[in-house]
KELO-203316 format. One record per residue (C-alpha): z, x, y. Coordinates in steps of 0.02 Angstrom, whole numbers, padded with zeros to 5 digits, always signed. Example, Ala and Ser with C-alpha at 12.3 -4.5 7.8 and 13.67 -1.06 7.14 Angstrom:
+00390+00615-00225 +00357+00684-00053 
END
This chain:
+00349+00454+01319 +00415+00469+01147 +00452+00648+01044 +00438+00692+00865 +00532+00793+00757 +00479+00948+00844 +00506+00888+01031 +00319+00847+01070 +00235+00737+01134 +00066+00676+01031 -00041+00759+01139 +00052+00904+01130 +00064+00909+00916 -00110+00850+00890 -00139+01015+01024 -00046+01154+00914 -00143+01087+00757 -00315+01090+00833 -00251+01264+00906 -00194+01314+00740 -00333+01234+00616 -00477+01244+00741 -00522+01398+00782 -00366+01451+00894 -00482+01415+01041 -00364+01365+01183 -00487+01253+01284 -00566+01166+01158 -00377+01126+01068 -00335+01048+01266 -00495+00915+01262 -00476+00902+01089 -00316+00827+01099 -00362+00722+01234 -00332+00823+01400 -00435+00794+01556 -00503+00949+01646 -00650+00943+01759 -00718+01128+01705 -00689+01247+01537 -00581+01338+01643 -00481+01218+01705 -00460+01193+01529 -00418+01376+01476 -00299+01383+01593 -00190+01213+01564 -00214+01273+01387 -00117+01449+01440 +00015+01343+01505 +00031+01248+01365 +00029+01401+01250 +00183+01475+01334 +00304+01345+01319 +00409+01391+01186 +00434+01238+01091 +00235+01250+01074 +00258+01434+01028 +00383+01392+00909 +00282+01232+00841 +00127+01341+00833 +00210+01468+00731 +00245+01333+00589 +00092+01279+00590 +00018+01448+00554 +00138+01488+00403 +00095+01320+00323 -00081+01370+00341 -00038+01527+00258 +00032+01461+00136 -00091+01331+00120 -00254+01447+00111 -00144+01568-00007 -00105+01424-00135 -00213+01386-00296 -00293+01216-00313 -00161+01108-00380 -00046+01159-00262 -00138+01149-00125 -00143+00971-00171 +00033+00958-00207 +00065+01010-00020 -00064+00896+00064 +00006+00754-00063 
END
């Protein structure tokens, strides 16, 4: 099982961006990034898990400032940061 940059796992990054950029909707950010769970709670509650380990907190956070930052820049640099 390899890491990024962050410490995560793939499952775990592509989680904190669906998280993040998809509604902050803990279940759906589990199956989304390709999680099993046999019921939506099941889900929600791996999800919860998830949500409180700290180098997901931590990963999470980032994600939400470059949003910020994202959704608060003009056109061209919006561009500049997705390019």
């Amino acid at each position: 099982m390899s890491l990024n940059e962050h410490g995560l796992t793939d499952k775990e990054e592509t989680f904190c961006n669906r998280y993040v950029f998809d509604a902050e909707d803990g279940a759906k950010a589990y199956r989304g990034a390709g999680y099993k769970a046999k019921t939506a709670n099941v889900a929600s509650v791996c999800a919860h898990k998830l949500l409180k380990k700290p180098k997901i907190e931590r990963r999470i956070q980032e994600l939400r400032k470059a949003k910020e930052r994202l959704y608060s820049a003009g056109p061209e640099d919006a561009k500049k940061m997705l390019w």
